[in-house]
Wavefront OBJ file of the C-alpha trace (Angstrom):
o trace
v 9.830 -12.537 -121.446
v 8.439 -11.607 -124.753
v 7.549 -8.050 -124.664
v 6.336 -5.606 -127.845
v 5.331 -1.857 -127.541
v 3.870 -0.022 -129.990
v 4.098 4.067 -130.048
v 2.830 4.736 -132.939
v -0.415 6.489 -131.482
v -1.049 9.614 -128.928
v -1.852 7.982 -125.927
v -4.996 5.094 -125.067
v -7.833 6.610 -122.888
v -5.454 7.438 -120.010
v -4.062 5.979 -116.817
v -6.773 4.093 -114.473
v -7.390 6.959 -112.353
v -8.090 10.619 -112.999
v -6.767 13.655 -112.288
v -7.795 15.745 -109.488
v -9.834 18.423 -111.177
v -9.515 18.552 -114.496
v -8.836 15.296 -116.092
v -6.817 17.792 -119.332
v -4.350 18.344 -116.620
v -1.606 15.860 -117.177
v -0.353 16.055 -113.903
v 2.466 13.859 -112.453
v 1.450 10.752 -113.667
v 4.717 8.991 -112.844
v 4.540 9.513 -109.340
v 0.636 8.484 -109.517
v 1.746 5.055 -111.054
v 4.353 4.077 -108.709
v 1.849 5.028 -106.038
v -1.173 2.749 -107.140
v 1.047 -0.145 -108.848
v 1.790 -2.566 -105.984
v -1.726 -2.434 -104.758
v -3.579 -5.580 -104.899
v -5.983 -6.329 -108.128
v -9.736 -5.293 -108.531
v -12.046 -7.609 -107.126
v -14.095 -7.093 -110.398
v -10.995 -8.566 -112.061
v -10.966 -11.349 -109.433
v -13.976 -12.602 -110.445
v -13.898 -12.601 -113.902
v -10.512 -14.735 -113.721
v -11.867 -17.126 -111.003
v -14.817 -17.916 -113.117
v -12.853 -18.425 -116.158
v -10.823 -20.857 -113.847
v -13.739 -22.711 -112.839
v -15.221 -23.230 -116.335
v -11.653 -23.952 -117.723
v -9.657 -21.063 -119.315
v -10.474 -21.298 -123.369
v -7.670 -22.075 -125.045
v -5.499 -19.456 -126.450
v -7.103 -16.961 -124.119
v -5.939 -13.860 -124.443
v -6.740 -10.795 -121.945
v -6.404 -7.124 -122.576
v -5.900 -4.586 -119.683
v -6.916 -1.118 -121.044
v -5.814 1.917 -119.068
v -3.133 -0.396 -117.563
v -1.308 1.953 -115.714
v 2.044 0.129 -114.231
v 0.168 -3.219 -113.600
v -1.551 -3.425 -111.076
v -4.615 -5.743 -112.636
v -2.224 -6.594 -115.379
v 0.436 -8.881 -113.115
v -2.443 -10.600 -111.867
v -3.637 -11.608 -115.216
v 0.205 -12.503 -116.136
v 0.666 -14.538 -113.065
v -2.317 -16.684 -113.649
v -1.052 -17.461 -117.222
v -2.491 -15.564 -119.630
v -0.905 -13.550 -122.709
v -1.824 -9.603 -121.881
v -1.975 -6.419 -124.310
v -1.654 -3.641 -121.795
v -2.983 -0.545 -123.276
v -2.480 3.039 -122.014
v -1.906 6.455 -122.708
v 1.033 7.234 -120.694
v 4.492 6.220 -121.640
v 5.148 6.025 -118.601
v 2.758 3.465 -117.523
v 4.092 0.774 -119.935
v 7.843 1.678 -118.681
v 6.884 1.078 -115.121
v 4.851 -2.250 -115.822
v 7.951 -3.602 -118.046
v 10.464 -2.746 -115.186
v 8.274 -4.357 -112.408
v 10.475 -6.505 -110.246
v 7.015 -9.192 -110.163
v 6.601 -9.516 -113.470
v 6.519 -13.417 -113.996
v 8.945 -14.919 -115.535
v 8.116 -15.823 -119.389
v 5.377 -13.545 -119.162
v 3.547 -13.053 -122.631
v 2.791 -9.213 -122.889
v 2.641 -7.017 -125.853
v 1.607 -2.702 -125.030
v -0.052 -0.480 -127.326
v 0.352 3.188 -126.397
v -2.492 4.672 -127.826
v -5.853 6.492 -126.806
v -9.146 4.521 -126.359
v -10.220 5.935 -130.189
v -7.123 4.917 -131.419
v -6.525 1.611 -129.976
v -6.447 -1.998 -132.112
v -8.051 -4.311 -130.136
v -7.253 -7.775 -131.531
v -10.125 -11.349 -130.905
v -10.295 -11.848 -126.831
v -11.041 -13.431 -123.931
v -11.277 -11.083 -121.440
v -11.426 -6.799 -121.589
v -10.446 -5.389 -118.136
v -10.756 -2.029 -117.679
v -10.602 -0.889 -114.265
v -11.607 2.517 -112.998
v -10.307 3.846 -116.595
v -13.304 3.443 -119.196
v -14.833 6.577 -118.242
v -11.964 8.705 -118.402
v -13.210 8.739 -122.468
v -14.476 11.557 -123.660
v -18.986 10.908 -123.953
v -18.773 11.615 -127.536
v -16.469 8.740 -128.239
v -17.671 6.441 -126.085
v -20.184 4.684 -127.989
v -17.977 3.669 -130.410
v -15.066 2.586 -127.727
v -17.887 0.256 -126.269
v -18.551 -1.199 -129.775
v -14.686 -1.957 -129.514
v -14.907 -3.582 -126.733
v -17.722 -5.958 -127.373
v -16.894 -6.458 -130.849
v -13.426 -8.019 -129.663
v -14.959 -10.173 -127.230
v -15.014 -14.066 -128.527
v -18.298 -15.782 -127.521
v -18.191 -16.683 -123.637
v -15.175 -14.008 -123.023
v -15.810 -10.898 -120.526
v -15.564 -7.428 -119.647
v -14.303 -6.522 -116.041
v -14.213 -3.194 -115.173
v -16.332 -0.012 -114.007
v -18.281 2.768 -115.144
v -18.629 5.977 -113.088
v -22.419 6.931 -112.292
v -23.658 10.658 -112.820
v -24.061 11.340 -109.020
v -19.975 11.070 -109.171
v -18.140 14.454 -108.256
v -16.558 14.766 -111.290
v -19.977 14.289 -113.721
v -20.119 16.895 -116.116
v -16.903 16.899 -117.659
v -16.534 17.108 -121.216
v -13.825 14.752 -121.287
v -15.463 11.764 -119.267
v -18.395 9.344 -119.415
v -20.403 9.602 -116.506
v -24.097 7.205 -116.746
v -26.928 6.801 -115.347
v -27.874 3.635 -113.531
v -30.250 2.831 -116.687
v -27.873 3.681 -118.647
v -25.328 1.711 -117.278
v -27.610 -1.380 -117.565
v -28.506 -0.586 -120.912
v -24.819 -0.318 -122.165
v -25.117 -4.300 -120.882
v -28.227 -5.257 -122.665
v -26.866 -8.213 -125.172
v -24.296 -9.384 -122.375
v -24.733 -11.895 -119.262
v -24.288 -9.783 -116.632
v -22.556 -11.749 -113.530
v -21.912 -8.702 -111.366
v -23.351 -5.166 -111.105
v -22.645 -3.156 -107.813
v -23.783 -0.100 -107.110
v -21.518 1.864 -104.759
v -21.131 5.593 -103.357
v -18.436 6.927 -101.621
v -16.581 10.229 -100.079
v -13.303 9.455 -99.833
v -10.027 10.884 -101.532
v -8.290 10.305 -104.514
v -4.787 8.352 -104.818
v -3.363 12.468 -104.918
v -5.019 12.934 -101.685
v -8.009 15.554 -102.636
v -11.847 14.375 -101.054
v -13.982 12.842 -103.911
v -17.469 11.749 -104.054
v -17.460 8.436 -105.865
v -20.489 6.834 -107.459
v -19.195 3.487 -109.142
v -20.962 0.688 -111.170
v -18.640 -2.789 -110.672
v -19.253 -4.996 -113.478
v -18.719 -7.786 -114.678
v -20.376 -9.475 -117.828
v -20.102 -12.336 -120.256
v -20.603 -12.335 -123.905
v -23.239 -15.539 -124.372
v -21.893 -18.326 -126.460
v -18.774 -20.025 -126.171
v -17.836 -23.360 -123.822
v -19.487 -22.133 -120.823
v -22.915 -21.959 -122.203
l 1 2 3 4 5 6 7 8 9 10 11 12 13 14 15 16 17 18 19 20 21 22 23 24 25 26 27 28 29 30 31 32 33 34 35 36 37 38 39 40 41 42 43 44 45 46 47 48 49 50 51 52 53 54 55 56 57 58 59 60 61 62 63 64 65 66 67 68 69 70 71 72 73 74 75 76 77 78 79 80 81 82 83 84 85 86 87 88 89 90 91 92 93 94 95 96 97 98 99 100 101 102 103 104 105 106 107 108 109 110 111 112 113 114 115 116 117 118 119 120 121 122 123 124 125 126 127 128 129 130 131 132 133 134 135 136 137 138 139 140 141 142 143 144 145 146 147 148 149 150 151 152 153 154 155 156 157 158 159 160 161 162 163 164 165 166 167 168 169 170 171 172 173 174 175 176 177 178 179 180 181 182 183 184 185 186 187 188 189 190 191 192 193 194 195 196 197 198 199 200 201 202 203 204 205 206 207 208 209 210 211 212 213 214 215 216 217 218 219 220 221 222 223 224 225 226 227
């Protein structure tokens, strides 16, 4: 296994799910990761990698996971094949996805440990970023998205979710929270081959109720073999 970290930044936008109250409170996020790492992968994930599959994976794809956490989207992407640049925040994130007793064998995966502003985001196939993108602050976002798309090759996509302004936690400084218009217009420019609309009270991974309103997305950059 081929494995690279780089340190050399604060932190990327954070683990892939926030704190309980105030996401500035840094909380136990060791004990967060080895609680969400084994579940299974996003379904937004899912189908972003089973369409790639049915088109016929580019070659030299390359995925990146942002807001990684200890893997649990990330050793799905691995296991299908593809070379990975986990990105996240937390040290310990990146410790617990290297150490992960199902990490494939000969598994290409490089880290960055670095925040969402600071992050190098190099030509790819595929951005996942599940359940973390909003946990950057609204002022940066706009230029995090630019990021994002800008690294996308023609015909590559992003998987992930955006958090809608009906969500419990809307109205912190340190979060993007959209509108449903919004949300679509972050899109415009992009093939959009998911959108789902979901609210939910339920609790967090920490245990503590939560009203959840949640755009699952998926969308394609036009261009590329599939077009």
């Amino acid at each position: 296994m081929a494995a690279r970290t780089s340190s050399d930044g604060p932190g990327a936008g954070r683990a892939a799910a926030p704190n309980d109250g105030s996401i500035q409170d840094s909380g136990d996020w060791a004990a967060y990761y080895e609680k969400t790492g084994m579940r299974p992968p996003r379904k937004t994930l899912i189908f972003a990698l089973d369409r790639f599959d049915a088109e016929g994976r580019p070659a030299n794809a390359f995925a990146v996971d942002l807001g990684s956490g200890s893997g649990r989207d990330t050793i799905e992407i691995l296991r299908r094949g593809w070379p990975v640049l986990a990105v996240d925040s937390a040290p310990a994130a990146i410790e617990q996805l290297l150490a992960r007793a199902d990490l494939p064998d000969g598994a290409r995966i490089e880290t960055q440990n670095r925040r969402y502003e600071d992050m190098t985001l190099p030509p790819c196939d595929l951005v996942n970023a599940a359940f973390s993108l909003p946990l950057c602050p609204k002022e940066a976002f706009p230029a995090v998205w630019a990021k994002i798309v800008g690294a996308l090759r023609p015909g590559g996509r992003f998987s992930g979710h955006l958090y809608g302004d009906r969500d419990s936690w809307a109205g912190d400084p340190t979060m993007t929270h959209l509108t449903r218009d919004e949300a679509e217009a972050l899109l415009a420019g992009l093939e959009v081959e998911m959108f789902e609309e979901e609210e939910d009270d339920s609790v967090t991974p920490r245990g503590m109720a939560k009203h959840w309103h949640i755009f699952h997305v998926v969308a394609r950059k036009p261009g590329g073999a599939g077009i």
